[in-house]
C-alpha positions in Angstrom: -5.2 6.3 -23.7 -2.8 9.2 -22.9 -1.7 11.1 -25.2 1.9 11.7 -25.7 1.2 15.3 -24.5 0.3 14.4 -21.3 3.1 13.8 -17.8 1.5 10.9 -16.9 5.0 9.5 -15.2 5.0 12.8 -12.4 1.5 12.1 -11.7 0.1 10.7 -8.4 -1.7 8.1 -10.1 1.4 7.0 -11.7 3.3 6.9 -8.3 0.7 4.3 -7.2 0.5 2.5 -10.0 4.7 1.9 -9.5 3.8 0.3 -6.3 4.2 -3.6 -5.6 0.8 -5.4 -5.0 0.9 -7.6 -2.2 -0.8 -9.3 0.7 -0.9 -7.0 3.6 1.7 -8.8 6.1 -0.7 -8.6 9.5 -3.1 -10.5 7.6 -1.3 -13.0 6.7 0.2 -13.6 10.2 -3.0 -12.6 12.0 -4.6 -16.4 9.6 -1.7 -17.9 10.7 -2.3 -17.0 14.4 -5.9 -17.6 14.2 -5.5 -21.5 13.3 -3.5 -22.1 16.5 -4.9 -23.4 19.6 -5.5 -20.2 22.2 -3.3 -21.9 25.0 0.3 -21.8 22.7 2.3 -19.2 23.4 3.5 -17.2 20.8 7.7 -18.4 20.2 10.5 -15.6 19.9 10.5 -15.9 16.1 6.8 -15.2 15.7 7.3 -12.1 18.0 9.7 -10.7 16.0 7.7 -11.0 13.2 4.7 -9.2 14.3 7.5 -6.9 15.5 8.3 -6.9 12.1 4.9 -6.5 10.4 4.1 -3.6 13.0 6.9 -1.8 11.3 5.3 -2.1 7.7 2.6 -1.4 8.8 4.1 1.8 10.0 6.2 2.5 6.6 2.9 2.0 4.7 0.9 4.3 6.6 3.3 6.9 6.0 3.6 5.9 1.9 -0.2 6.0 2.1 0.2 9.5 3.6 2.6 10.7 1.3 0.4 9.8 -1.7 -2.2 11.5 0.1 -0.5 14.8 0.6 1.1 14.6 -3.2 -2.6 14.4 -4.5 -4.1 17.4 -2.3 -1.5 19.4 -3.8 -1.7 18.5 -7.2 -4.4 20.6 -9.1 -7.4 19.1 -10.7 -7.2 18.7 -14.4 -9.7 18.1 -17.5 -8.3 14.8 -19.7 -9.4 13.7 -22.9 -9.0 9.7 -22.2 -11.1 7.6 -19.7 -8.6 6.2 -17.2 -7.7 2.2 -16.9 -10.6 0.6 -14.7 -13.0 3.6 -14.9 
């Protein structure tokens, strides 16, 4: 465990651990797709929603590369606890 010591909340780790879980959009609508016969066309509403996941897709790229360039610039550290899930 931390101690009380430690600024576990402006860390990195603690950045992604604020973030929401969830099923990647695109794959969701990618199963969805799949099950459909290969002659339907694809209606107005489901092209604005892979409109729609295209752009979070887009938004999470650029979290993920945000995370990325907070971690290259945070230094490394010793710690005196073993980290959740390690």
């Amino acid at each position: 465990m931390p101690n009380s010591d430690s600024p576990v909340d402006d860390l990195p780790v603690s950045i992604l651990r604020a973030e929401p879980e969830r099923i990647n959009p695109a794959i969701i609508l990618a199963d969805r797709l799949m099950r459909r016969d290969a002659e339907e066309l694809l209606t107005i509403k489901e092209v604005t929603e892979a409109e729609n996941v295209l752009v979070l897709g887009t938004e999470e790229i650029e979290t993920i590369e945000s995370h990325r360039k907070a971690f290259l610039k945070t230094p490394a550290s010793a710690i005196d606890y073993i980290p959740v899930g390690f």
